[in-house]
C-alpha positions in Angstrom: 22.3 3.3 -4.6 22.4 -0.3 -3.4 25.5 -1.8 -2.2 25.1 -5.5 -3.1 27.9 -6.2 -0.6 25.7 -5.3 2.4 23.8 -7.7 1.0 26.2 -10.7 1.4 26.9 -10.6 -3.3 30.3 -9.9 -4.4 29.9 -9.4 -8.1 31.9 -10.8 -10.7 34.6 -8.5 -12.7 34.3 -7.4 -16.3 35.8 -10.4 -17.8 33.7 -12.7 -16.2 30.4 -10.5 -16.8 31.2 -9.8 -20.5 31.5 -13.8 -21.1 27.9 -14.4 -19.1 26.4 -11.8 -21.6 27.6 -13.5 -24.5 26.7 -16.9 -23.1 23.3 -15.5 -22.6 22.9 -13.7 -26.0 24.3 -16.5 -28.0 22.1 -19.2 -26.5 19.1 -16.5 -27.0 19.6 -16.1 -30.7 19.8 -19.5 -31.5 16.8 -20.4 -29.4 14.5 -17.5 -29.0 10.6 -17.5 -29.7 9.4 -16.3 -32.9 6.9 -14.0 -31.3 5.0 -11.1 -33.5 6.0 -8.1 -30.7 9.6 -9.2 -31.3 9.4 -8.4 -34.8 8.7 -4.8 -34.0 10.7 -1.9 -32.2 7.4 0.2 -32.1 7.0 1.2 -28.5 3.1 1.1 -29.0 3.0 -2.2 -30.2 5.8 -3.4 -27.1 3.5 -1.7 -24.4 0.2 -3.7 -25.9 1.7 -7.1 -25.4 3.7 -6.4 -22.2 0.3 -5.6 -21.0 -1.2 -8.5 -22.0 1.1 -10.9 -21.1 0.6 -9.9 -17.5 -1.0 -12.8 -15.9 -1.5 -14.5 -19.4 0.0 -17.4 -21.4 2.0 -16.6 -24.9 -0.2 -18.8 -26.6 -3.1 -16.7 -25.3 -2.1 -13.4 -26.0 -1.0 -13.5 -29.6 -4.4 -13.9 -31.1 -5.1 -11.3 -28.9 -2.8 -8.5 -29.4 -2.6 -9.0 -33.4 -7.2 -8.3 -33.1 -5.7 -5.6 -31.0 -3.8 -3.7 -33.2 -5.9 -4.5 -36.0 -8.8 -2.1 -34.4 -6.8 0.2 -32.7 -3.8 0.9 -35.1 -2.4 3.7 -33.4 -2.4 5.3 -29.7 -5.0 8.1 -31.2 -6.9 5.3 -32.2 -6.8 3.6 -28.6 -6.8 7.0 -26.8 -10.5 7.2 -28.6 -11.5 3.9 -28.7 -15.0 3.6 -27.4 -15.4 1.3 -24.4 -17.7 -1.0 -25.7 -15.5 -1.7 -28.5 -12.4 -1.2 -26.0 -13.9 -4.2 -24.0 -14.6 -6.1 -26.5 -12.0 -6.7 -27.6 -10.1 -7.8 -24.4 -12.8 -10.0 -23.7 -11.4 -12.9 -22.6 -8.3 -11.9 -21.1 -9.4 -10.6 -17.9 -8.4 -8.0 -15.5 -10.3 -5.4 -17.2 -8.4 -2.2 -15.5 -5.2 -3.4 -17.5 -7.4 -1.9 -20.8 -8.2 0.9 -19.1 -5.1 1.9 -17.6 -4.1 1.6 -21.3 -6.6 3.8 -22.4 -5.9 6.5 -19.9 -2.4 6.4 -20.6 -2.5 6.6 -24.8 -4.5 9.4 -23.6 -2.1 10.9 -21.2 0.3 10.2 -24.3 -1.8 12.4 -26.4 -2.3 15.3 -24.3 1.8 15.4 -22.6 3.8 14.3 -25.2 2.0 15.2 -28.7 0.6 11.8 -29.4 4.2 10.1 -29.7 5.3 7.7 -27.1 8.0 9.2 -24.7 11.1 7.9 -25.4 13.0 7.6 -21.8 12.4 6.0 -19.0 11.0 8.2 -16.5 8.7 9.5 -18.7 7.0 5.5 -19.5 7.2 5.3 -16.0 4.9 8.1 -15.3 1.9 6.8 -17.7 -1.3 5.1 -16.1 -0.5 1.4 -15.5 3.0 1.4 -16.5 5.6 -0.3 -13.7 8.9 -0.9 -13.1 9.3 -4.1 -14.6 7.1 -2.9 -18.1 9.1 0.7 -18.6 12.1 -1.4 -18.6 10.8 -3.8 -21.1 9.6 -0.8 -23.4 12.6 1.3 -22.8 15.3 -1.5 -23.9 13.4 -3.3 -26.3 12.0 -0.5 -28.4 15.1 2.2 -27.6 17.7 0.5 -26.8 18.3 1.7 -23.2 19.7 -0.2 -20.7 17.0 -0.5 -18.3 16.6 -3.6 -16.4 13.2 -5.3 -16.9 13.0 -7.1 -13.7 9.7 -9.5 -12.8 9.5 -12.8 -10.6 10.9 -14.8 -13.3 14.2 -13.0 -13.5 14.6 -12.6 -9.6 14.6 -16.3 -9.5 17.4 -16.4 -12.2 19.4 -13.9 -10.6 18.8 -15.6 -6.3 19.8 -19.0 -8.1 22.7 -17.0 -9.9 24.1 -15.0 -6.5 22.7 -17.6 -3.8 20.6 -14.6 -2.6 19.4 -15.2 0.8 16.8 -12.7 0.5 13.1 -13.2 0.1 11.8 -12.5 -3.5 8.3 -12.2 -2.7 9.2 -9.5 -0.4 9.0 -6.0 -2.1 11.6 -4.3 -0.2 14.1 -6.8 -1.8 13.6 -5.6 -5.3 16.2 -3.2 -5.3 18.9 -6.0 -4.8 17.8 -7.4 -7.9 17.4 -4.5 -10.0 21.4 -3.8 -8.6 22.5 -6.9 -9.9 20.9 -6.5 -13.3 22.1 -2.6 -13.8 25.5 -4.3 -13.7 24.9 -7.0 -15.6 22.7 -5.6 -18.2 24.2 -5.9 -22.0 24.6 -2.1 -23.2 24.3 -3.2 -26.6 21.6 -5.2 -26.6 19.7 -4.7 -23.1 16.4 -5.5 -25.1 17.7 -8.7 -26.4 19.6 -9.7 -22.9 16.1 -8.5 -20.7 14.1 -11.0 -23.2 16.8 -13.5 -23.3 16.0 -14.0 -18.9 12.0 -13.6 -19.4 12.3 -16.9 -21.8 14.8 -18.4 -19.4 13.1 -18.0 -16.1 9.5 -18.7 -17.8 10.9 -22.3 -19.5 14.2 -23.7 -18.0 14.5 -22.0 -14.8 10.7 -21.9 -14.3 9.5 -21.9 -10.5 7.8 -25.5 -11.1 9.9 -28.3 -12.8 13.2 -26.4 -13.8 15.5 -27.9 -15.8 18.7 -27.2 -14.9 21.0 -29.3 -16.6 19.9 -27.6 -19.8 20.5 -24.0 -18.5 23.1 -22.1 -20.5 24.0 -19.9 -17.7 24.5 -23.0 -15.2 28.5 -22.7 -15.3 27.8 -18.8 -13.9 25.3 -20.3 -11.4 26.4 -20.3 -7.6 23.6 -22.5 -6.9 24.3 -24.9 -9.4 27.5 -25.1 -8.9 27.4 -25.3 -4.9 24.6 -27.7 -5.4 21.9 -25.5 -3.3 20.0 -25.2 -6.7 16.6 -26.6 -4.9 17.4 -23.8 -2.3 16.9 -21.1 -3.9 15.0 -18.8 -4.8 13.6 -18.0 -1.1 9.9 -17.0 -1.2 8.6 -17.6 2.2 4.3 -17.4 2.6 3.3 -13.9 3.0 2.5 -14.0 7.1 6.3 -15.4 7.7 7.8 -12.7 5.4 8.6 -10.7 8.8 9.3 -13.4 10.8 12.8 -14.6 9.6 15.9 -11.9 8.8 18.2 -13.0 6.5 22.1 -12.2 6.8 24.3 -12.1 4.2 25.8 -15.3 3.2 24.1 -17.2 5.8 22.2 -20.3 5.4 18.6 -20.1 5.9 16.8 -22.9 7.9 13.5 -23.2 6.1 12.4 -24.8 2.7 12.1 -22.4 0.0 8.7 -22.8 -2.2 9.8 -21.4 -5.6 
């Protein structure tokens, strides 16, 4: 288990972290996307446009993943879709092994867990293609579990949240992230509160052109309120990842590209 202190984070106490969660939710209801996979708790249905959205725009994908499930209905129907017509019909979006991976696994769905999609975490995890960051989308949006759906966009909420001083583009640093969201995750709506950061990190707090005099959360914000906002998130180039070590609650002597 990670111990965010080693890490230079004290975390806030329940009062504080109850009153971010409804902070977040309430902005989140009155503002969220009308989106046709938020419409839906069917896990089939959640997996088809996490997969798409990877590396694709909203306004892409929903044209997309409504063709999708128009020809391939069910995970029997995708699990024996022929490729030709499998291809087709992500033709366009790229990345080809994303549709196969999703093919494999409808298939691994059929033969391990009778044709119905497995219901807990570890077992999403454990299909072809399937990550971290999409078992936790599928697991609290479609079942309600509170598993953290953590990507880039919501590791630059949460450094710009905490004043993290550890690189986000480095893998080993996920787990402090995924801490800070197990503990701040909303147990009664983790689905709602794990979409409620995607649409915040992809719009107000993007990487490019953030807005953060509009952010709800900007009051619960370290970096706002310290004004080191333009300082974080840390994502040094790739060849100067192991060059600089970053203490805890330290100030870091190089400009941050987010």
């Amino acid at each position: 288990m990670t111990n965010l202190k080693d890490y230079g984070i004290d975390m806030w106490d329940a009062e504080k972290i109850a009153s971010f969660r409804r902070t977040l939710l309430n902005w989140y209801d009155n503002e969220k996307r009308d989106l046709p996979w938020r419409r839906t708790k069917n896990p089939y249905h959640i997996w088809i446009s996490e997969i798409m959205l990877q590396q694709t725009q909203v306004v892409t994908v929903i044209p997309y993943y409504e063709r999708f499930l128009d020809w391939f209905p069910t995970i029997e129907s995708l699990a024996n879709a022929p490729e030709e017509k499998l291809l087709k019909a992500w033709e366009g979006l790229g990345y080809y092994s994303r549709v196969r991976n999703m093919q494999k696994a409808a298939q691994e769905i059929m033969e391990n867990f009778g044709g119905v999609f497995p219901d807990n975490h570890k077992d999403i995890l454990s299909l072809k293609g399937i990550g971290p960051y999409t078992a936790g989308a599928i697991a609290s949006i479609a079942f309600g579990l509170p598993e953290p759906a953590v990507d880039g966009n919501v590791m630059r909420v949460m450094a710009r949240l905490f004043e993290v001083n550890y690189d986000i583009g480095d893998p080993k640093n996920r787990k402090i992230f995924q801490a800070i969201m197990e503990v701040l995750i909303d147990p009664e709506r983790p689905g709602d509160f794990n979409q409620a950061l995607m649409d915040l990190g992809t719009d107000i707090e993007s990487a490019k052109n953030p807005r953060p005099d509009e952010s709800p959360i900007r009051f619960f914000s370290a970096a706002y309120l310290h004004g080191t906002y333009d300082k974080y998130p840390i994502k040094l180039p790739k060849k100067n990842q192991n060059r600089y070590k970053f203490k805890p609650l330290s100030f870091v002597t190089v400009t941050a590209i987010s």
